[in-house]
VOGU-3710 file (C-alpha; in Angstrom, 3 decimals, decimal comma):
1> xxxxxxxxxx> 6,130/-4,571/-3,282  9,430/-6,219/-5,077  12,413/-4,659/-6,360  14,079/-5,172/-9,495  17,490/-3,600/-11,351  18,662/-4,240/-14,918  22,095/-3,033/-16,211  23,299/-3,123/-19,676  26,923/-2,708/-20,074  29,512/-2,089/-22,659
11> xxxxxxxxxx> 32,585/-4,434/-21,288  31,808/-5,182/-18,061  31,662/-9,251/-17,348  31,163/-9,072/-13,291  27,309/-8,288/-13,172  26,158/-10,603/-11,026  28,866/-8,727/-8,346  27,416/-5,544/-9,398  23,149/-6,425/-9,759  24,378/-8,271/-5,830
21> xxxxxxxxxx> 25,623/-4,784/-4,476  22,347/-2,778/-6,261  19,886/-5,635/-4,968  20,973/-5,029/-1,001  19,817/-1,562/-1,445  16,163/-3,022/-2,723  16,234/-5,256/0,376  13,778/-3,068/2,212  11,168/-3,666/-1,212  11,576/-7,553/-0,177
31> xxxxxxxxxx> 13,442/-10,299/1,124  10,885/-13,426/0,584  13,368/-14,321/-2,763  16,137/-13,654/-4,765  16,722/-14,125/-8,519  19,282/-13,032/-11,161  19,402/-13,464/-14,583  22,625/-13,112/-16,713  23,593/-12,702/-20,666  26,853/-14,235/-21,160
41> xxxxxxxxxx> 27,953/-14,739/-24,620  24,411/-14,828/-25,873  23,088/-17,652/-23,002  21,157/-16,631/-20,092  22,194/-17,914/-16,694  19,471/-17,626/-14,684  19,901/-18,392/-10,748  17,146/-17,854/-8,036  15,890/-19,619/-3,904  13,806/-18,319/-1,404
51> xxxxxxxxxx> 16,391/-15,976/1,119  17,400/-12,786/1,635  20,229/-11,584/-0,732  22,933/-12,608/0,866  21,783/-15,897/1,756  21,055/-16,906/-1,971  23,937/-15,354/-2,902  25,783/-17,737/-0,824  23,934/-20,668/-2,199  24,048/-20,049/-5,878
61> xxxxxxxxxx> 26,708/-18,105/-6,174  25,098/-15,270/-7,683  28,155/-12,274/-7,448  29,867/-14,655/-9,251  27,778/-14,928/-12,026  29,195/-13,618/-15,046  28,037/-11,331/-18,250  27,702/-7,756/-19,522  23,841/-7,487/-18,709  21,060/-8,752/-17,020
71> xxxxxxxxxx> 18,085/-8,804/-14,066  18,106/-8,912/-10,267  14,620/-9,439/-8,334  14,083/-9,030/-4,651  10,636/-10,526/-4,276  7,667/-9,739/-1,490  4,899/-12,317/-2,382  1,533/-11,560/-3,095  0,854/-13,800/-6,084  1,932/-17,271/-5,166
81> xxxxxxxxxx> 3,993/-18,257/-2,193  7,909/-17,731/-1,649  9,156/-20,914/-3,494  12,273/-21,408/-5,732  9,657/-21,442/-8,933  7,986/-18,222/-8,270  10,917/-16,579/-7,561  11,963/-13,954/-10,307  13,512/-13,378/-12,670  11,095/-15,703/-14,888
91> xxxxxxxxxx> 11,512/-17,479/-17,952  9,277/-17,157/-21,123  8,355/-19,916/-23,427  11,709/-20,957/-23,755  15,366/-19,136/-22,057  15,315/-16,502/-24,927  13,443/-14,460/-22,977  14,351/-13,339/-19,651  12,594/-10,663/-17,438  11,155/-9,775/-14,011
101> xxxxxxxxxx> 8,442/-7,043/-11,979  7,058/-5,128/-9,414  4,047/-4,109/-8,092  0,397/-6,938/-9,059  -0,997/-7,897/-11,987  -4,723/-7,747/-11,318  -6,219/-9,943/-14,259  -3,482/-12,660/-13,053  -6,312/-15,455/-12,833  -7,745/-14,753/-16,139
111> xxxxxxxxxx> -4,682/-13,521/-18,155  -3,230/-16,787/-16,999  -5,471/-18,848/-18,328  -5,724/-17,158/-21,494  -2,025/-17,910/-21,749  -2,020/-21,945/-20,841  -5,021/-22,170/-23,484  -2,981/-20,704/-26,362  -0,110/-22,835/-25,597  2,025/-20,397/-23,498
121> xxxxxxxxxx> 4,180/-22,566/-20,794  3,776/-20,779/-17,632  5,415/-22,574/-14,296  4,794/-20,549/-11,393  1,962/-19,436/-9,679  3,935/-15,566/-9,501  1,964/-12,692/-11,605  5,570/-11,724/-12,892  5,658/-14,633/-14,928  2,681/-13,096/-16,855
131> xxxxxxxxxx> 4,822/-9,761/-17,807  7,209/-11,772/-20,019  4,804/-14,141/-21,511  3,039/-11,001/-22,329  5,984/-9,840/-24,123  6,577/-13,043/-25,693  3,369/-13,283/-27,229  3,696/-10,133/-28,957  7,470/-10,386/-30,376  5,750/-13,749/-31,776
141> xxxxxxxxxx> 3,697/-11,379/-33,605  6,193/-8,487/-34,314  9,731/-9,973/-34,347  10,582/-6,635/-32,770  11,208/-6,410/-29,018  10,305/-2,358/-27,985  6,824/-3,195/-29,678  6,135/-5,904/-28,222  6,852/-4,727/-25,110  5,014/-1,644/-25,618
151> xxxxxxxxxx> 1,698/-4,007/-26,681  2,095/-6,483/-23,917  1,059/-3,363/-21,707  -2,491/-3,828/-23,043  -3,160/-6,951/-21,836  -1,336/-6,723/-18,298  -4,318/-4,671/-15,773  -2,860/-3,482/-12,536  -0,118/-1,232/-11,201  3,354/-2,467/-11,861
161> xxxxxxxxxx> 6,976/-1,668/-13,607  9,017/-4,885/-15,279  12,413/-5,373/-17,291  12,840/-7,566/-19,771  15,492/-8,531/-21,948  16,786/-11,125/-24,995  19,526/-13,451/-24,989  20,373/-12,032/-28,517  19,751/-8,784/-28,079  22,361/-6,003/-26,045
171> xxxxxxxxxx> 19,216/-4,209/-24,767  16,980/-4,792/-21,810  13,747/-3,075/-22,041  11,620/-1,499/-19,044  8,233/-0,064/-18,456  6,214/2,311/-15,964  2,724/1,527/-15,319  1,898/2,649/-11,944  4,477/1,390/-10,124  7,861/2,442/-9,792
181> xxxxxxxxxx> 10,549/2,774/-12,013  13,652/4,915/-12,650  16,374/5,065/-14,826  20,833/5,971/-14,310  23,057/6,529/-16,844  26,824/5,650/-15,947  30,316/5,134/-17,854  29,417/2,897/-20,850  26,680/1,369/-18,892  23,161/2,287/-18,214
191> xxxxxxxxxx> 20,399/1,030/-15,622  16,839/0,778/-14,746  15,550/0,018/-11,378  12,481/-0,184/-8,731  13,784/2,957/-6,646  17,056/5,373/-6,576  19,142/3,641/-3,602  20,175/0,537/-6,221  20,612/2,948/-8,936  23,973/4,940/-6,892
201> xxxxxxxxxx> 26,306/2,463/-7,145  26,695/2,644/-10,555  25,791/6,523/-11,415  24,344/9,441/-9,938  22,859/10,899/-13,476  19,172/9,722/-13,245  16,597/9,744/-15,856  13,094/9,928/-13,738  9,931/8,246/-15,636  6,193/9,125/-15,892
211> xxxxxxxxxx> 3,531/6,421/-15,768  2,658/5,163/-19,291  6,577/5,299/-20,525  8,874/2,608/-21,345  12,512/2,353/-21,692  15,304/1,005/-23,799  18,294/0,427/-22,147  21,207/-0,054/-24,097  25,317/0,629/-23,067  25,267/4,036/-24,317
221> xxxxxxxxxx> 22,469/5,124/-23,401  18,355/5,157/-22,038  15,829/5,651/-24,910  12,277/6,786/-23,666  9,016/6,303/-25,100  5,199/6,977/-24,421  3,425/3,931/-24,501  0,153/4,694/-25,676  1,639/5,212/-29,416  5,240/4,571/-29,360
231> xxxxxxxxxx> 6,743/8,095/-29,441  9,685/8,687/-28,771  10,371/11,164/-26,449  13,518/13,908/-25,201  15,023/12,794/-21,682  17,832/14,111/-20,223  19,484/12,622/-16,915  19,596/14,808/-14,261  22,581/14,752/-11,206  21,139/14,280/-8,226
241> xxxxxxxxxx> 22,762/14,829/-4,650  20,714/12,501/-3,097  22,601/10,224/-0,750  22,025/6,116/-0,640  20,480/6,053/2,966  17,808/9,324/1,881  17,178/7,253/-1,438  16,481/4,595/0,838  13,383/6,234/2,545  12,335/7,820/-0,920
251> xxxxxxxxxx> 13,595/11,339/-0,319  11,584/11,657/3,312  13,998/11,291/6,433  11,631/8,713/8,123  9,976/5,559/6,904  7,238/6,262/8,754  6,704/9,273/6,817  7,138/7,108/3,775  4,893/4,632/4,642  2,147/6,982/5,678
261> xxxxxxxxxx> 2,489/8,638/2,012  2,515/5,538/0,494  -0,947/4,700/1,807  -3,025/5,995/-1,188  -0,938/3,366/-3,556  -1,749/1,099/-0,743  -5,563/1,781/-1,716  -5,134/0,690/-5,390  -3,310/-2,358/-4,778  -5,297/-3,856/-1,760
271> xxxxxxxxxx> -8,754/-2,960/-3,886  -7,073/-5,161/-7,207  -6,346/-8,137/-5,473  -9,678/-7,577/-3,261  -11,785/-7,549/-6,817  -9,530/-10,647/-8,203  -10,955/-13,886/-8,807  -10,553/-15,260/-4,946  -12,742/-12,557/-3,246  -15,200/-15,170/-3,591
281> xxxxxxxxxx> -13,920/-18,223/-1,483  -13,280/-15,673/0,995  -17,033/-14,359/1,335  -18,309/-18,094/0,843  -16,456/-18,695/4,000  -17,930/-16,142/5,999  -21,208/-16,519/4,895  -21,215/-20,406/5,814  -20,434/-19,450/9,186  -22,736/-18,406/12,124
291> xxxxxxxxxx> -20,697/-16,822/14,593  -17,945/-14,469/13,447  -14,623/-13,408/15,903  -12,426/-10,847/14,742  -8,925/-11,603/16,495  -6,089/-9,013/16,425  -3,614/-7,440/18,499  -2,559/-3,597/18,400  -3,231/-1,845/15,193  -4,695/-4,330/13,654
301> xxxxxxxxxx> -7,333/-4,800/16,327  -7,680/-1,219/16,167  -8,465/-1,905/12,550  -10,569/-4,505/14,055  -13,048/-2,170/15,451  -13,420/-0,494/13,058  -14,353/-3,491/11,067  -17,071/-4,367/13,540  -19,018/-0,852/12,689  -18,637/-1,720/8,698
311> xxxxxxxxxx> -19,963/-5,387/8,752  -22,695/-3,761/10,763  -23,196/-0,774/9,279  -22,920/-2,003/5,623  -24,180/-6,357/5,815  -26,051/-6,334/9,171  -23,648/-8,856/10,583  -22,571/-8,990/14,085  -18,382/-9,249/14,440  -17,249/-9,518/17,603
321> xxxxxxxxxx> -13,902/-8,020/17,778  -11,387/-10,186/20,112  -7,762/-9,007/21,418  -5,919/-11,984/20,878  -4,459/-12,366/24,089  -7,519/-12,464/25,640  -9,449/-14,912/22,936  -9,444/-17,951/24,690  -10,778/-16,666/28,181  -13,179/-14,684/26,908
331> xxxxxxxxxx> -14,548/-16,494/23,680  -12,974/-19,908/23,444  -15,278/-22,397/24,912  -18,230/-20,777/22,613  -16,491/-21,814/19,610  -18,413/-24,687/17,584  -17,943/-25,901/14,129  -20,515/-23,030/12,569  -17,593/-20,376/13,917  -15,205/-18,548/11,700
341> xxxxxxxxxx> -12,280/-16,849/13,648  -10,990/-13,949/11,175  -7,276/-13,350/12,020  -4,699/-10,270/11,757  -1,933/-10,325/11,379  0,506/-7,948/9,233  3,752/-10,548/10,001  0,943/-13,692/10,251  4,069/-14,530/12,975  1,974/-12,775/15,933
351> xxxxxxxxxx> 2,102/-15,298/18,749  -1,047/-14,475/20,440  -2,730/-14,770/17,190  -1,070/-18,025/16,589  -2,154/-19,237/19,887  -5,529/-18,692/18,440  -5,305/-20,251/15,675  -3,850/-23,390/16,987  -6,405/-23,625/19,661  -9,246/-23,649/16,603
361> xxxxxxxxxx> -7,714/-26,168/14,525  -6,474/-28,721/17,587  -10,237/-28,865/18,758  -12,103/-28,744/15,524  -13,684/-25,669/16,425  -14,367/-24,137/13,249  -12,766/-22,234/10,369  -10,016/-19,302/10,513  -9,614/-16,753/7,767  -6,398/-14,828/8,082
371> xxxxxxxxxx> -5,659/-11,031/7,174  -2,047/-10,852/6,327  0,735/-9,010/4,870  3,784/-11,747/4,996  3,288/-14,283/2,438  4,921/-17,717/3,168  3,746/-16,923/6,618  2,716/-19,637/9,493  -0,724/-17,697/9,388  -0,679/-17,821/5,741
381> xxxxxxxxxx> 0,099/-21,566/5,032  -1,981/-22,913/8,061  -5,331/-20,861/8,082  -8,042/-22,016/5,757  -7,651/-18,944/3,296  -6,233/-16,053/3,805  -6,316/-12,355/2,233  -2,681/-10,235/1,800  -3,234/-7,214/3,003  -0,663/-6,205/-0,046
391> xxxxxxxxxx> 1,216/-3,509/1,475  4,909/-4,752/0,430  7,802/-4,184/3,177  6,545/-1,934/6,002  10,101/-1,198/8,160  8,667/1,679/10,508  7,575/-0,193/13,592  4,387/1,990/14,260  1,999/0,402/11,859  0,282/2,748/9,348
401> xxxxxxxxxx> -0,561/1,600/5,578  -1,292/-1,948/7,042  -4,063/-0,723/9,039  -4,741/0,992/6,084  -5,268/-1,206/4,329  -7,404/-3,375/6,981  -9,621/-1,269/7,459  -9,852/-1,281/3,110  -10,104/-4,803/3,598  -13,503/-4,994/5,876
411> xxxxxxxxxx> -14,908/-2,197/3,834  -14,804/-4,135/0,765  -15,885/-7,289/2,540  -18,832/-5,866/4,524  -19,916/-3,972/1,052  -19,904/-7,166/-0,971  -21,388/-9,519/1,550  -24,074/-6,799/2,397  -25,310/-7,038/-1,271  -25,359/-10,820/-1,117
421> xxxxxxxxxx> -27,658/-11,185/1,728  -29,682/-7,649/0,436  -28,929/-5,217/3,183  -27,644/-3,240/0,313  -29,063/-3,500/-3,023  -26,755/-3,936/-6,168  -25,867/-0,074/-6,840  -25,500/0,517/-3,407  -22,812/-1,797/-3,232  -21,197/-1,248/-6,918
431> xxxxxxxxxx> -20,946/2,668/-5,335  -19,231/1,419/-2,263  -16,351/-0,650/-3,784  -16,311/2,551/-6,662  -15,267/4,684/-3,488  -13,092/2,355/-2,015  -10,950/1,830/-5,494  -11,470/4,976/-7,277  -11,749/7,722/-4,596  -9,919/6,675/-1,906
441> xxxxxxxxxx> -6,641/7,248/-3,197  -7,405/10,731/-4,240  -8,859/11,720/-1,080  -5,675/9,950/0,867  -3,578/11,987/-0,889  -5,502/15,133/-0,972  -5,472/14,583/3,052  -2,200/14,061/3,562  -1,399/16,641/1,297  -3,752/19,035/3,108
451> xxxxxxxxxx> -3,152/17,711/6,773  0,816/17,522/6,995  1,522/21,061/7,673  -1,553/21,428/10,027  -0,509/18,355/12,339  2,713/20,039/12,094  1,702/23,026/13,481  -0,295/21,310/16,243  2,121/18,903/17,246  4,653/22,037/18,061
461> xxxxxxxxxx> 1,650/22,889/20,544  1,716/19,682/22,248  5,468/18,932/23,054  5,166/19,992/26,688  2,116/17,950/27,028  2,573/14,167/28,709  -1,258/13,088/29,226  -4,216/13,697/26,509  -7,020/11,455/25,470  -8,225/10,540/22,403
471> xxxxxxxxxx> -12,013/9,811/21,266  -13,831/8,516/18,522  -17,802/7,927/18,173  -19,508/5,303/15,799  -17,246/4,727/12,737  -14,677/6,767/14,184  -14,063/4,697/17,647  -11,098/2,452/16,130  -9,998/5,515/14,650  -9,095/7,096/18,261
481> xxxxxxxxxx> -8,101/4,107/19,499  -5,110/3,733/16,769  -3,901/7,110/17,064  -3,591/7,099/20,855  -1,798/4,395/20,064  0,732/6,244/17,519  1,445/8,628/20,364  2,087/6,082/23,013  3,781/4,225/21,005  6,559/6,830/19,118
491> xxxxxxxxxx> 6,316/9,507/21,545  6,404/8,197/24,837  2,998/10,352/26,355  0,200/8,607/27,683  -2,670/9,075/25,211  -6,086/6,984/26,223  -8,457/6,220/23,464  -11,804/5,161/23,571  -15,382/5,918/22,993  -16,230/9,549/23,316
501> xxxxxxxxxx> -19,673/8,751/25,143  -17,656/6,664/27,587  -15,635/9,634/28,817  -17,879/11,058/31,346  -18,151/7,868/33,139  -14,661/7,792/35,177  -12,115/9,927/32,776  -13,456/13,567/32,987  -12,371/14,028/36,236  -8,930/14,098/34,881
511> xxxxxxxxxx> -9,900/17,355/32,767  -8,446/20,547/33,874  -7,555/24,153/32,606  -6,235/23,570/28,789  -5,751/19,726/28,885  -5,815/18,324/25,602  -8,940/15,994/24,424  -8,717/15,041/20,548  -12,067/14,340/19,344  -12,371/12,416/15,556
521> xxxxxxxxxx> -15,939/12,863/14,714  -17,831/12,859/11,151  -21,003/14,718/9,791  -23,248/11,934/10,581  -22,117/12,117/14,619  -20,825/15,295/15,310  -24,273/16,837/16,858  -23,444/13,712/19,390  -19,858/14,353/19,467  -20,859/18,409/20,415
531> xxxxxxxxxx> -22,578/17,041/23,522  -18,817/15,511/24,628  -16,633/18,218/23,812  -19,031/20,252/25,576  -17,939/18,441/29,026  -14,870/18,963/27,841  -15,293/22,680/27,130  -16,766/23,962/30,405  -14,655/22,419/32,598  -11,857/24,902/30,931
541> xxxxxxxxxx> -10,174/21,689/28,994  -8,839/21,901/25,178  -10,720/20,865/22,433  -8,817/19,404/18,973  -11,378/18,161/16,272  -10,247/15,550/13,790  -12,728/16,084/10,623  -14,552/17,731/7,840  -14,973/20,936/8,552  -18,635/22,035/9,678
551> xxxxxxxxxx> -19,452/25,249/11,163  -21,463/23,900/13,912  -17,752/22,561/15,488  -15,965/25,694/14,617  -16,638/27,593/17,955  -15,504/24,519/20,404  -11,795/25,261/18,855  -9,465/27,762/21,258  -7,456/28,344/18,242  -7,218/27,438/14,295
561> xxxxxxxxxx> -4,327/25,429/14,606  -6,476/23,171/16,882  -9,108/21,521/13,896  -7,094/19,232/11,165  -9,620/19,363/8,698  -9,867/16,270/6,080  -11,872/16,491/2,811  -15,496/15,929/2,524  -16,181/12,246/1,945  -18,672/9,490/2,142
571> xxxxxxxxxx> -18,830/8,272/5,821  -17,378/4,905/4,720  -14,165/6,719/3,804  -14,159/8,615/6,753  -12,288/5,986/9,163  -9,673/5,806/6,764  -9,285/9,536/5,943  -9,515/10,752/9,902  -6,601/8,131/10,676  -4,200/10,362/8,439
581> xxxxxxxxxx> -3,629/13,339/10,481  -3,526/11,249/13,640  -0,560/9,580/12,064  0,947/12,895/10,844  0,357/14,150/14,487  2,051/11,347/16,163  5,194/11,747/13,964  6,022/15,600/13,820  5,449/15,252/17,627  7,717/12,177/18,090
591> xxxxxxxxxx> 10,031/13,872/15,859  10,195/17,783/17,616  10,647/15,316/20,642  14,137/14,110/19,303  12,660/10,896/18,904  13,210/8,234/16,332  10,144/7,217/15,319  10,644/4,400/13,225  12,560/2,358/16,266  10,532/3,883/19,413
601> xxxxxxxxxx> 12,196/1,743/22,474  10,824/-1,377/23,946  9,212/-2,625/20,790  9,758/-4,828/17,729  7,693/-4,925/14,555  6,956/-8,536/15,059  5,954/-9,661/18,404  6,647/-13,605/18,800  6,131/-13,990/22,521  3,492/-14,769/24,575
//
């Protein structure tokens, strides 16, 4: 995720006090590293450690540093672990050239190369670095900085913002490129930054940014341009009234409401490091392995399940899905050295999982592959490779974009390793990972934009209600599972999930006049899924259908408000699409409940207890 702010000043000489106070209001984009980067009478002091803000700033000093412009970076790692060196702000060549990102570079492997061979002197293993090289390379060419910033777009793929500056020069220059970026303009000093909150310190007159635009920042003023050809083009800055703590969350009083918009970004970024040069060691590893254990704990072995159906579905490959609490019992003594134990984690801290993973390497018993979204993690640095889920900071404790982007995760996996072994054939597959990078995120967003006010509506419907189920069928069984588990979990109801068919062994005797069953079904399953909300139906209980919309499922609904209706969509897509409303659900309800739902009681984000 990251964070970055760059100020440009007229006589100001305390900016490393001032890019300190803007950085702590970035620390929710990161807190792996710190770095900050300061012109002082044409030199560039450049300071950076792994820590939060306030612990680096203790070490180096950095609100002492002293100048009239410069950079500060609050780093999540994806590219690279959190070490000093790929900390940001980075270096070019030489100190002339200062600058730092946000958001992934997805031709980091390649780009990087293409650097070393032409003589570029790159340090880190951090796709920042890249950005100013990039830049670099180009005012090499064109002794002028704005171009060469505006070329070094064209050989950067991915979705990310960076500032970069010159020791020489007053100006520090900025782009947009798919992630975020927005620009203030103060008293004799201007700024650029990652998000609002670190921009309303130092002005409330904000300049917002398009994708494809760049920016010059200099004390008097922001200069925009289109990228594409240079143009210059008219922006005014606009007062806003937008408080720190709202700017915080993005405008949206929740971060879980935050986080559950931010999934379709989630979708690009997960798919471009998925389709980077690693994806490789990470199928190699599973296919060199006979017996595969997926190991998670709450969302993520929600995600889990629904993993199982797509390595199925997708490669023909049995993946036995393991809570990790119960691993050992259950599956440890059949462990050999032919056994790969996939583990999921989103703070790769999870001590059950970590039990688990220390049980496989003290015996010997095979290989682990973890799934997670902390790097510099102990599941990270001590499994045998690992995938980021890249999500950046999620602060709501109910889990949503990392399951997200799990569930992305064993799509893309189960597609690719399908073609491999020829369960699907080579356009089968090519259309799969198409889907998961080019129409997921427009369907995501077209759900949640079509969903919100319909789980809205329903959740008003529910707030008397304290007991409902909730049931999934084939793809969609993980689905249920995970929002019964948003509803335990931020509104305090009891909400079972589990497999529809399952229902009428034990649980339908619990069904009465109007109780609530939530059934998430798809096109390929719903004339099974009819079958179950008929049992449902004539014992007088209350159907709510989580799907496309078909007419065959339009009479088992009391009332309109009782169907959220998703797009249509390919059945893979459909596990992540259906999960949407259930999320939206969960959170108007927890919220018409007078409930906080990003710090429900009893539970932390990251569980490190047995």
């Amino acid at each position: 995720m990251c964070g970055i702010t760059g100020i440009v000043s007229l006589n100001r000489e305390n900016i490393g006090e001032v890019l300190v106070k803007c950085g702590r209001k970035l620390t929710y984009r990161g807190y792996d590293s710190v770095g900050l980067a300061a012109v002082h009478e044409g030199k560039v002091d450049l300071r950076k450690d792994v820590g939060t803000v306030d612990a680096v700033d203790k070490l180096l000093g950095l609100s002492k540093m002293k100048g009239d412009r410069g950079i500060v970076q609050l780093r999540w790692a994806t590219y690279g672990p959190p070490t000093k060196l790929n900390a940001q702000p980075h270096f070019a060549c030489d100190d002339s050239i200062y600058g730092a990102h946000n958001g992934n570079i997805h031709n980091y492997v390649e780009y990087r190369r293409e650097l070393v061979e032409t003589g570029h002197i790159v340090r880190s293993e951090n796709d920042g670095e890249l950005c100013v090289h990039a830049v670099d390379k180009y005012y090499e060419q064109t002794g002028d900085m704005l171009e060469a910033v505006r070329l070094s777009t064209r050989d950067l793929k991915g979705a990310f913002s960076f500032a970069v500056g010159r020791a020489d020069s007053r100006e520090i220059y900025a782009v947009k490129m798919g992630s975020s970026l927005v620009a203030g303009v103060g008293n004799e000093e201007t700024i650029a930054s990652s998000d609002l909150p670190s921009i309303l310190p130092v002005t409330n007159n904000i300049i917002y940014l398009a994708d494809g635009e760049m920016l010059a920042l200099s004390p008097e003023k922001v200069e925009v341009y289109r990228i594409e050809d240079g143009k210059r083009l008219t922006r005014k800055p606009e007062p806003t009234t937008i408080d720190v703590h709202a700017a915080e969350k993005g405008g949206f009083p929740h971060f879980m409401l935050k986080e559950i918009n931010e999934q379709p970004k989630v979708a690009q970024d997960v798919m471009g490091v998925l389709q980077g040069a690693k994806s490789d060691e990470w199928l190699n590893i599973i296919e060199e392995s006979k017996n595969l254990y997926l190991v998670a704990c709450g969302s993520s072995y929600n995600a889990g399940v629904v993993g199982a159906y797509y390595f199925n579905r997708l490669a023909g490959i049995p993946l036995v899905p393991s809570i990790g609490g119960q691993f050992e019992s259950m599956y440890g003594r059949a462990l050999d050295e032919d056994s790969l134990s996939i583990l999921v984690s989103q703070s790769g801290e999870t001590k059950d999982i970590l039990n688990v993973l220390n049980l496989v390497k003290s015996q010997g018993r095979g290989k682990t592959l973890g799934i997670v979204n902390v790097i510099g993690s102990t599941l990270m640095f001590n499994a045998d490779a690992y995938i980021p889920m890249a999500c950046g900071y999620e602060v709501s404790v109910p889990a949503t974009k990392t399951y997200f982007s799990q569930t992305v995760i064993f799509a893309y996996l189960a597609a690719m390793l399908g073609e491999r072994n020829g369960t699907l054939d080579r356009q089968e597959a090519k259309s799969i990972v198409r889907m998961l990078s080019q129409d997921l995120p427009t369907q995501a967003q077209a759900t949640i934009d079509h969903t919100g006010i319909l789980a809205k509506n329903l959740a008003k419907t529910l707030i008397g209600v304290k007991d409902l189920y909730c049931l999934g069928y084939g793809m969609t069984d993980g689905v249920a599972r995970e929002g019964a588990l948003k509803i335990k979990e931020i509104c305090y109801n009891h909400c079972e999930g589990m497999y529809s068919s399952e229902f009428k062994h034990g649980p339908l005797s619990i069904v009465t006049r109007d109780y609530p069953v939530i059934f998430v079904t798809t096109p390929e399953d719903s004339w099974m899924v009819i079958n179950h909300i008929n049992e449902v139906k004539c014992r007088f209980g209350r159907a709510i259908i989580v799907g496309e919309r078909e007419s065959s499922l339009e009479p088992y609904v009391s009332n309109e408000v009782d169907y959220l209706e998703v797009p249509k969509g390919n059945i893979v897509l459909n596990p992540m699409i259906d999960v949407i409303p259930l999320q939206l659900l969960s959170y108007f309800l927890s919220v018409d409940l007078g409930i906080d739902p990003d710090l429900p009681r009893n539970l932390s984000k990251t569980l490190t207890v047995d």
